[in-house]
MIDREN-159138 format. One line per 5 residues: for each residue x, y, z of C-alpha. Coordinates in steps of 0.2 Angstrom, whole numbers, plus 5000, padded with zeros to 4 digits. Example, Ala and Ser with C-alpha at 12.3 -4.5 7.8 and 13.67 -1.06 7.14 Angstrom:
residues 2
5062,4978,5039; 5068,4995,5036 .
//
This chain:
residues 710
4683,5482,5426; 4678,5468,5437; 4666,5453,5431; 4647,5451,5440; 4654,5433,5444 .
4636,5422,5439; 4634,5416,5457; 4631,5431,5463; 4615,5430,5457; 4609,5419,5472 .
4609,5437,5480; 4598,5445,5468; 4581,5451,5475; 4567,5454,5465; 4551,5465,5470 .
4535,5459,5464; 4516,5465,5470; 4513,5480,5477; 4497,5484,5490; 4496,5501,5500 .
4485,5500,5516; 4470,5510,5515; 4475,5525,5524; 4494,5527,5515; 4504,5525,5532 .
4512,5504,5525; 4515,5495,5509; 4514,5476,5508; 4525,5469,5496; 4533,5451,5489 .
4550,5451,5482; 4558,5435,5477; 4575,5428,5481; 4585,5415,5478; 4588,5399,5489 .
4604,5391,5484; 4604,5375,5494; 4587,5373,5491; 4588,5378,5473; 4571,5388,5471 .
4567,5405,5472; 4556,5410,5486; 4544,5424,5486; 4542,5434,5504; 4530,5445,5510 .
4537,5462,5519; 4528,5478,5525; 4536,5496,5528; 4529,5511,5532; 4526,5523,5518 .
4536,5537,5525; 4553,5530,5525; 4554,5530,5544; 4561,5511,5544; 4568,5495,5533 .
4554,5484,5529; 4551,5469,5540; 4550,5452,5534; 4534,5443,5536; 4535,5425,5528 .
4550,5419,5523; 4544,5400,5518; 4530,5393,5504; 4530,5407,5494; 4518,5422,5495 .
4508,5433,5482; 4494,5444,5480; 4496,5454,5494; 4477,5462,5500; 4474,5475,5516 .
4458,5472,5524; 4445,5488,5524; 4452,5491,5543; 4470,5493,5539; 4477,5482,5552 .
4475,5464,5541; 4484,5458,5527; 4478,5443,5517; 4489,5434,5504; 4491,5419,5494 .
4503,5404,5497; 4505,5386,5496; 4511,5382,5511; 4507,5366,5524; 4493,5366,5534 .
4488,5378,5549; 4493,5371,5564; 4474,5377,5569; 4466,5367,5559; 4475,5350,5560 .
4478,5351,5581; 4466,5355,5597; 4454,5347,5607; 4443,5331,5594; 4426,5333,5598 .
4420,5314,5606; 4403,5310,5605; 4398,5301,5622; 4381,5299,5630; 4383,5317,5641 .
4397,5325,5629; 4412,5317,5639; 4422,5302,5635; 4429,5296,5620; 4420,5288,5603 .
4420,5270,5600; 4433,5273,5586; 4442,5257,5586; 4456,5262,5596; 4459,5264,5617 .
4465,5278,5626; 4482,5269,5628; 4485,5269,5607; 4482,5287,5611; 4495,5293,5621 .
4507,5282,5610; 4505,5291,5597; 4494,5279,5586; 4491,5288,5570; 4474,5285,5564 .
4469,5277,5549; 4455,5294,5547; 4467,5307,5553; 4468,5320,5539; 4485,5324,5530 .
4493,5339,5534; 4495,5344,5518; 4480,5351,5508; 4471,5334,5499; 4490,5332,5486 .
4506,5328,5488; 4510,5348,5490; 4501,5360,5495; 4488,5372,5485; 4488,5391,5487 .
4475,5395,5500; 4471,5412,5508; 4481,5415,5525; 4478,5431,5534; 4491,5442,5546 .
4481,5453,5560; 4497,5464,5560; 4487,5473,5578; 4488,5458,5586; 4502,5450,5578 .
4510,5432,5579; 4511,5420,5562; 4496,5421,5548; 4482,5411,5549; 4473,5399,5534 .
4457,5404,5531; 4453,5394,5515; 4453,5375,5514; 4451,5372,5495; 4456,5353,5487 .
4460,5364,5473; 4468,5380,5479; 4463,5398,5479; 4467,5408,5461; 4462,5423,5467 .
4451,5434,5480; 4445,5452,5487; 4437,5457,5503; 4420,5463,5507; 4419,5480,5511 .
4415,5477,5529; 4430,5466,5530; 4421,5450,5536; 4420,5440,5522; 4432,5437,5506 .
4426,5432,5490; 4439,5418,5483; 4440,5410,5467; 4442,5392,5466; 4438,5375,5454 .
4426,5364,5460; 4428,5347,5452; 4413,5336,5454; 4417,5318,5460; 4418,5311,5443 .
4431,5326,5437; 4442,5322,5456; 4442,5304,5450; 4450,5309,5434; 4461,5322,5443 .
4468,5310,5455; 4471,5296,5442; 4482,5309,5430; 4491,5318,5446; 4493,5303,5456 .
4494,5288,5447; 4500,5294,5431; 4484,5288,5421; 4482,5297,5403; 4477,5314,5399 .
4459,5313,5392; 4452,5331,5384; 4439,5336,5372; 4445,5354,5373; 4451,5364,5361 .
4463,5376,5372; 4469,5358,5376; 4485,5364,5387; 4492,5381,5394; 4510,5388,5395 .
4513,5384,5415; 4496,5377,5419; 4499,5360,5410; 4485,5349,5403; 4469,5358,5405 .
4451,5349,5410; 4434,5351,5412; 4435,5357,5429; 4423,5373,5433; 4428,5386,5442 .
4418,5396,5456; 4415,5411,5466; 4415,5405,5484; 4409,5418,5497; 4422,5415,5513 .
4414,5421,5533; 4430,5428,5542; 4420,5427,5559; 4415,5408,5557; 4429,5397,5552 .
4424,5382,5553; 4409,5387,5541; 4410,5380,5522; 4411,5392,5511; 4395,5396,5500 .
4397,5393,5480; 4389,5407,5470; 4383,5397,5459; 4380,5407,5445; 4398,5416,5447 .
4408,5403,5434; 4420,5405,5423; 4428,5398,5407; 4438,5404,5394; 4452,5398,5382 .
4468,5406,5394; 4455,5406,5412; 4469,5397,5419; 4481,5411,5417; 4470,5426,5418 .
4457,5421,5432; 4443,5429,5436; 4447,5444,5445; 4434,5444,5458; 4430,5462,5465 .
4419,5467,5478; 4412,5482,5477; 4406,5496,5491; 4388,5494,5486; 4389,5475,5490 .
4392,5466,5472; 4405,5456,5465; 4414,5459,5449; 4421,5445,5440; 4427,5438,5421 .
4423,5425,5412; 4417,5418,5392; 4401,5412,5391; 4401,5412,5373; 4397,5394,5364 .
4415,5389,5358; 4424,5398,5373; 4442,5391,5369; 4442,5397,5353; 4441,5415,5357 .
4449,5426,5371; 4433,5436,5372; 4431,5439,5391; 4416,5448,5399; 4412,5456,5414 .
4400,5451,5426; 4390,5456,5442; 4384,5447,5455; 4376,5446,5474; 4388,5439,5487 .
4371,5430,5492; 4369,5422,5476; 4357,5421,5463; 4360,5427,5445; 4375,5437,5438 .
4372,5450,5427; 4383,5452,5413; 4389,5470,5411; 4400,5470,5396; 4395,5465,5375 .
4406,5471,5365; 4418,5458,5361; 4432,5461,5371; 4444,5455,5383; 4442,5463,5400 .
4450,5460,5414; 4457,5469,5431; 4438,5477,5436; 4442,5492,5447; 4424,5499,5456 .
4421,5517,5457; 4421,5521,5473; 4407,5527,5481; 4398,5528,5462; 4391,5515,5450 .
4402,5511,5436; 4420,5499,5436; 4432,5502,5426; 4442,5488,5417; 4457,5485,5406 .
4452,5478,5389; 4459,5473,5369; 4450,5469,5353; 4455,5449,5353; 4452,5450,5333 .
4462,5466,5330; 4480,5462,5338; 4488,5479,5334; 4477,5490,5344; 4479,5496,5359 .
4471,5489,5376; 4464,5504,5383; 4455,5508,5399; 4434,5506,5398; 4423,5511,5408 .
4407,5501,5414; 4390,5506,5418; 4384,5495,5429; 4364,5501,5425; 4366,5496,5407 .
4374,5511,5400; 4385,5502,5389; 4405,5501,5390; 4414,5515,5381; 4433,5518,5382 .
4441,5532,5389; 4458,5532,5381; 4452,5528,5363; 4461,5544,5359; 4476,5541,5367 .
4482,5527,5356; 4494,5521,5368; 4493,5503,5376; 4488,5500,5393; 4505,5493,5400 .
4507,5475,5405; 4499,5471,5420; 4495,5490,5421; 4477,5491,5432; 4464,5505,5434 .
4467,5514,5452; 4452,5527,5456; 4459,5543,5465; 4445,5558,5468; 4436,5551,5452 .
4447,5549,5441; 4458,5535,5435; 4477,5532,5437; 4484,5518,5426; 4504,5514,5417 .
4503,5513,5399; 4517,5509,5386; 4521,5529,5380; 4535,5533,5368; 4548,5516,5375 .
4544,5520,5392; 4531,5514,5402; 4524,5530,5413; 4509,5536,5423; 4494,5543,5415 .
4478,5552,5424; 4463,5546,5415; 4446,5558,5417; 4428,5549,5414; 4426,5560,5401 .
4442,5555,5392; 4452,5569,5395; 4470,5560,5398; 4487,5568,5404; 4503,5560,5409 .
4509,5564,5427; 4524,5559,5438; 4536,5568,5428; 4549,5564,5440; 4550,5545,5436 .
4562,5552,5419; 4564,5544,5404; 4581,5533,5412; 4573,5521,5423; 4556,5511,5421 .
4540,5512,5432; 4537,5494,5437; 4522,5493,5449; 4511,5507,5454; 4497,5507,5468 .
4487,5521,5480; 4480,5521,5496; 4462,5521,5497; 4459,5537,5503; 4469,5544,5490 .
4485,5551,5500; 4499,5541,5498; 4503,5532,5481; 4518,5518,5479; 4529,5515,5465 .
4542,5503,5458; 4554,5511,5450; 4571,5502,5441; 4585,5509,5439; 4600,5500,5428 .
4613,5505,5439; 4602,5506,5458; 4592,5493,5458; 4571,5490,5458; 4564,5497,5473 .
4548,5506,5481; 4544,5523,5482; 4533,5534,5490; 4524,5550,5484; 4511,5561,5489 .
4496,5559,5477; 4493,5580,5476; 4513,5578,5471; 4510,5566,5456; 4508,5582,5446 .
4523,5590,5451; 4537,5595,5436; 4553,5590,5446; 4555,5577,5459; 4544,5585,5473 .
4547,5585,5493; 4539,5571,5498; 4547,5557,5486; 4557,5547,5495; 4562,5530,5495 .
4558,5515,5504; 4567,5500,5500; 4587,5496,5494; 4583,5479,5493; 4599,5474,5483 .
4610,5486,5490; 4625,5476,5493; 4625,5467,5477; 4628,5484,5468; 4639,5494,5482 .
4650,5476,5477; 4649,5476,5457; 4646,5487,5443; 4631,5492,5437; 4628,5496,5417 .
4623,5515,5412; 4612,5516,5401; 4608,5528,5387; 4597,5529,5373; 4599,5530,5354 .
4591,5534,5338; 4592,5526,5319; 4584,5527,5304; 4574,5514,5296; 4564,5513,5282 .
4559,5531,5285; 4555,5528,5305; 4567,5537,5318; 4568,5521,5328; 4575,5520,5347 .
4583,5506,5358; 4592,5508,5374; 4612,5504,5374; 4618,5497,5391; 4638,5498,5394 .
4648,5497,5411; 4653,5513,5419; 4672,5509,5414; 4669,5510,5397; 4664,5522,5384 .
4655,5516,5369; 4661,5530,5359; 4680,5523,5360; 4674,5512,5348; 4678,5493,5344 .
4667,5484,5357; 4659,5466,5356; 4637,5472,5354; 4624,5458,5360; 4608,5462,5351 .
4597,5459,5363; 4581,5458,5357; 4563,5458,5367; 4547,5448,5366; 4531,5448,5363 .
4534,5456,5347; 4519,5468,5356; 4533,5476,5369; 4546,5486,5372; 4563,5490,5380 .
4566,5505,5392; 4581,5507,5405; 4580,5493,5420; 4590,5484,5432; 4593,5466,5427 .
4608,5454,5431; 4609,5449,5415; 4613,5465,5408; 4626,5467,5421; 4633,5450,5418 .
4637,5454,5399; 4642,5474,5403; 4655,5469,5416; 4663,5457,5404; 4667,5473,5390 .
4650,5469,5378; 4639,5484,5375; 4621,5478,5376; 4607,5484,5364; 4591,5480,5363 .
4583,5489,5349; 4563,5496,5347; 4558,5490,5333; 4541,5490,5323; 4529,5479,5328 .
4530,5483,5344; 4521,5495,5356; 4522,5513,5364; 4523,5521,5349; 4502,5519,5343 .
4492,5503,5334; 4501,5510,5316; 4519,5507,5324; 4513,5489,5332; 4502,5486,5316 .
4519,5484,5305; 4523,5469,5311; 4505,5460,5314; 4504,5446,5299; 4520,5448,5294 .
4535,5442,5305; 4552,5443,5298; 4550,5457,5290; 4550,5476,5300; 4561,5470,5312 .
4574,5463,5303; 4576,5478,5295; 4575,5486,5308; 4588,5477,5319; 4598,5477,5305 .
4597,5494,5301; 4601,5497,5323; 4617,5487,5323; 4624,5494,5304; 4620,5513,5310 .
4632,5508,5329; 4646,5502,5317; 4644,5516,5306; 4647,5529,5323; 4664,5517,5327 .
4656,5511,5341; 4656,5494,5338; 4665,5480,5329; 4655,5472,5316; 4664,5456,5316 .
4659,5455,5334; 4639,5455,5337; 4631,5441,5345; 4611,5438,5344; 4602,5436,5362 .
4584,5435,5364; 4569,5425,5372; 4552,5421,5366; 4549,5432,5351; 4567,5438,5353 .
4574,5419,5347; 4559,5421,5334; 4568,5436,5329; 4585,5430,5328; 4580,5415,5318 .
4573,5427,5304; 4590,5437,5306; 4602,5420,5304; 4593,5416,5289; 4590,5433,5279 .
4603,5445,5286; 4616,5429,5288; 4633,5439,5291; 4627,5451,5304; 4628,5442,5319 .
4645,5432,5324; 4637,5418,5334; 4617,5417,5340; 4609,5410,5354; 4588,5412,5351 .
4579,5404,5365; 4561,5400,5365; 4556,5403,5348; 4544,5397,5336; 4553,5395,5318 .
4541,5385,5310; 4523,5392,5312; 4513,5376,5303; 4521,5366,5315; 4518,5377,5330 .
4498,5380,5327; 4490,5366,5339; 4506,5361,5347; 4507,5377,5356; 4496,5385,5365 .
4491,5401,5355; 4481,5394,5342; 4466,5409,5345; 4482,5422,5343; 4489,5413,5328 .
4470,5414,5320; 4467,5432,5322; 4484,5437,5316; 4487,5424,5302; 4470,5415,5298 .
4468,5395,5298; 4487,5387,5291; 4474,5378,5280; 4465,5391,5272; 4480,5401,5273 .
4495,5391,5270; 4504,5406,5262; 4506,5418,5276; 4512,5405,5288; 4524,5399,5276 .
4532,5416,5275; 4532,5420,5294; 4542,5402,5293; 4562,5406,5297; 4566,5386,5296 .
4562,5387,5277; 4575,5395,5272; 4588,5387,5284; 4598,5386,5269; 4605,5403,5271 .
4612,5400,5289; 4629,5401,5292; 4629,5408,5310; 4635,5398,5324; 4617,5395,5334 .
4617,5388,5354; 4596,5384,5352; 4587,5383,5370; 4571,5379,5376; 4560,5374,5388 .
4555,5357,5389; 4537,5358,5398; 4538,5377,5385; 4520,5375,5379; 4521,5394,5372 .
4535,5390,5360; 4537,5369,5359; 4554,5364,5361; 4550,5354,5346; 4555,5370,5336 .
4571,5373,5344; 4573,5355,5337; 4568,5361,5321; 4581,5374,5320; 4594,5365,5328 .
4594,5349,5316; 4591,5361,5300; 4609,5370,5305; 4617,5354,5310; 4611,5346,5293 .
4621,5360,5286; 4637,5357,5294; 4634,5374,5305; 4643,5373,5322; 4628,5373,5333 .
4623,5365,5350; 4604,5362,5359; 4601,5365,5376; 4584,5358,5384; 4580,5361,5401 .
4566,5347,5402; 4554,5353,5415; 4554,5370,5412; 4540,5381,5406; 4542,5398,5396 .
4553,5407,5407; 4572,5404,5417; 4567,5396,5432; 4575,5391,5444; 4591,5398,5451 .
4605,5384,5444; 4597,5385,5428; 4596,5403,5426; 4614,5402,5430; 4620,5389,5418 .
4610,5398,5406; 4621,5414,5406; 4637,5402,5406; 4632,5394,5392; 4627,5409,5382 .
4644,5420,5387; 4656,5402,5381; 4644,5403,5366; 4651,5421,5362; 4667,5419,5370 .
4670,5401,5359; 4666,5410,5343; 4673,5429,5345; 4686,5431,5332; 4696,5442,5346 .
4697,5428,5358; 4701,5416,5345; 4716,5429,5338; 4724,5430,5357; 4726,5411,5357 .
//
């Protein structure tokens, strides 16, 4: 058994969004990879033909790249990036304002500066108005081919966008400061004035500091570029987490654009989100949606009224985002998988296919594809996806022919596939799936992959589930192995088989990895996710506990050598496990958690999610006390490597302090390790390196079986 040597992971590629062109015949796609002399990852934008015929081709391979969107015709591709500006629009002929439209201006200068190369004073940056480069709209004509061209000019950046249905205008999303607001904006990015806020949703995890800064619908001309684009003003947002969910503009075949926003009077102190309608000519929006929810990713019904949209209860936490239906005329909003009591997967969105709905949802620890009817009849398709590898992405073709999926795989790989939509429905893997991409083929021809299998405990009278990764090499029922307990976020999610380098990196060095299902998660219904809600520390630790005890028990594992791993809700977890269940893990290593929740209400950002699920820490002091690990820090005794994000604004790194110092206080063997400018995630590819280092010398510095060879 040979070890996945850590930098290997510069060779890691990682697929992203997913666009099918209209008539099925090429996907667009953005997958990420990893610059190492640069030291960023870099997101790319490829195409491939649906039907296998070819590799994809690589069209961008600098700036970045994200949300891929075909143009009604097929033959143009528009995306998002932050990359320098057009040549277009910063070169070419200077119009010069003489008495018969020849000769040059009186601008100060002679022609003789000119052909020096005298830069002038006026001449405009090439960048977009800052240092680096906003996210604007660039568009590939793939019939005529040659590089993509800017299309959007904002001071601000682009957030988002959707074509018209004729394909000569977009609809973008944009902030418009006034002059007052770019004042303050160039003060704070520029000269490193202080951050002034009267908001309540006063930061955001990866967005920073927030502002009063609106943000519009602009309507874009293709066929005049060097018009401005026109503001629909009425088409604003706002909102406690805009900044993160957008507006998702959608333009619809009968000519109106769908977008989100709150327009309710204390719109950062509710995650409410409605949806609106309105002319690309302007006037007012009409909001479609009032029922309190959170709505997001409108999908129009083609050639019908009614959009469809993904939307949650913000005051009921447990329950299940379910797709909705919207009546455009004023028929109300009603769900139509109210019945289903499954969640709408994370980032799963409405795809209309001979009117009905395709969507991903969260079913039974595995995320799958369901066929929604407008009447609410449901049923689950694609049963040749299988319950050993996940469904990542999912999109079809406009005319309903071809459809596109990600699947991952723990021992192939994430890649694209194609099937026929009138195949979706097939038992067995039908003809006409076939597979597009192998984008990480040499990095698992060259190491080991982990298998994967699922397995089953009892706790507290639920049959729980989890998914046990182990390298091909070694059986887990031989008995003995080192366990990582790796445990996932949100708590809402869920763990199914997939392809991740991290696994691999444990697996190839002899740990079995599980990562348990425990309650308060989802797939299982709102009473399995409802266990949890209110009450952290409590289901899950049994649970967990109860996954690892029941492992040992079938001599699969060595009880002396289990090591906590987890992110986000997964360090939250651990430091409820280190302080009530203090022998089971041999060493820990939580990362990005919260572990005293007094503390983290208004120095994170979640303060709306904290009040629906635990009330006010004032009015309800008690139920944030005993959702509160670091209180009873007392009890630890496990070696704990803490790590946070500096910049982490989900979970502070002030709480990884908090735990640290309470074990060090102690005497515990502990270590912290703050990366300063990161947010909520890994980032970039050093880091995520060192990460895995220091977590495996963690394990390795503290397994009893190491220290006995010595």
């Amino acid at each position: 058994m040979s070890e996945l040597p850590l930098d290997a992971y510069y060779d890691l590629t990682q697929i992203g969004e997913v666009a099918v062109s209209p008539t099925g015949d090429r996907v667009a796609f953005t997958a990420t990879e990893y610059d190492q002399a640069a030291d960023e990852a870099v997101a790319s934008l490829f195409v491939a033909p649906t039907d296998g015929s070819r590799e994809p081709h690589r069209l961008t391979s600098a700036s970045g790249a994200s949300a891929p969107t075909w143009g009604p015709d097929g033959d143009r591709l528009a995306f998002l990036a932050a990359r320098e500006r057009d040549a277009e629009r910063r070169v070419g002929w200077r119009d010069r304002d003489g008495e018969d439209g020849e000769g040059a201006a009186d601008d100060g200068g002679s022609a003789e500066d000119d052909e020096e190369g005298t830069e002038d004073e006026d001449d405009e940056p090439l960048g977009n108005g800052d240092e680096e480069p906003k996210p604007q709209v660039w568009l590939f004509d793939l019939a005529l081919g040659g590089d993509a061209r800017q299309v959007t000019e904002r001071d601000e950046g682009v957030a988002g966008f959707d074509w018209s249905p004729d394909g000569d205008r977009l609809v973008i999303e944009s902030r418009d400061p006034t002059d007052e607001e770019s004042e303050y904006l160039d003060q704070v990015r520029e000269e490193g004035g202080p951050i002034e806020t009267t908001r309540l949703q006063h930061k955001v995890n990866g967005a920073g500091w927030t502002d009063d800064v609106t943000r519009y619908l602009f309507v874009v001309d293709l066929d005049d570029p060097e018009s401005d684009p026109r503001r629909l003003d009425d088409a604003y947002g706002g909102g406690a987490f805009e900044d993160l969910a957008g507006m998702d503009p959608a333009w619809s075949e009968g000519g109106r654009i769908a977008f989100t926003a709150c327009r309710l009077d204390r719109p950062d102190d509710t995650t409410v989100r409605d949806l609106y309608a309105v002319s690309p000519e302007g006037g007012d929006a009409e909001r479609l949606t009032d029922v309190d929810l959170t709505h997001g990713a409108p999908a129009w019904r083609p050639d019908a009224d009614g959009v469809a949209t993904v939307a949650s209860d913000p005051d009921d936490p447990p329950a299940p985002a379910e797709v909705y239906l919207v009546d455009e005329n004023g028929g109300g909003t009603a769900s139509l998988t109210a019945d289903l009591d499954r969640t709408v997967a994370r980032g799963g969105e409405p795809v209309w296919v001979d009117g009905a709905i395709y969507v991903r949802i969260a079913d039974e620890s595995s995320t799958r594809l369901v066929r929604v009817e407008t009447d609410g009849t449901t049923e689950r398709v694609f049963e040749a996806q299988g319950r050993d590898r996940a469904m990542a992405d999912f999109d079809v073709a406009d005319d309903g022919s071809t459809a596109v999926t990600v699947l991952s795989d723990p021992e192939d790989g994430s890649d694209l596939y194609a099937v026929d939509v009138e195949d979706l429905d097939a038992s067995a893997e039908p003809d006409s799936f076939r597979r597009l991409t192998r984008v990480n083929e040499s990095l698992v021809d060259e190491f080991s992959m982990p298998e994967a299998r699922r397995v089953e405990w009892e706790s507290d009278g639920w049959t729980l589930d989890g998914v046990l990764y182990h390298d091909p090499e070694v059986d887990p029922e031989d008995g003995d192995h080192p366990l990582v307990v790796a445990i996932h976020g949100g708590p809402m999610s869920y763990d199914e088989p997939v392809f991740s380098f991290g696994h691999a990196a444990l697996t190839s060095r002899g740990y079995l990895v599980f990562r348990p299902n425990y309650r308060g998660g989802t797939s299982r219904g709102r009473e399995f996710t409802a266990e949890l809600t209110g009450k952290w520390g409590t289901a899950e630790v049994d649970d967990i506990a109860a996954g690892v005890e029941s492992l040992a028990e079938r001599g699969w594992v060595d009880p002396d050598r289990v090591f906590g791993h987890g992110f986000s809700y997964g360090g939250i977890a651990q430091g409820f496990l280190v302080t009530q269940e203090p022998e089971l893990f041999t060493a820990a290593a939580p990362e990005h958690g919260i572990y005293d929740l007094r503390s983290a209400f208004g120095t994170d950002d979640t303060h709306v999610w904290l009040e629906a699920e635990f009330g006010l820490p004032w009015e309800n002091p008690e139920a944030y006390d005993a959702s509160t690990a670091v209180l009873d820090a007392g009890n630890i005794e496990t070696p704990l490597l803490v790590m946070a994000g500096g910049e982490d604004w989900r979970c502070p790194s002030s709480q990884s302090e908090q735990l640290y110092v309470a074990a060090r206080k102690q005497g515990i063997d502990a270590e912290l390790v703050v990366y300063p400018d990161e947010h909520h995630n890994i980032g970039d590819p050093d880091r995520a390196i060192h990460r895995l280092e220091k977590i495996l010398d963690w394990y390795e510095t503290h397994d009893p079986a190491v220290e006995a060879e010595d």
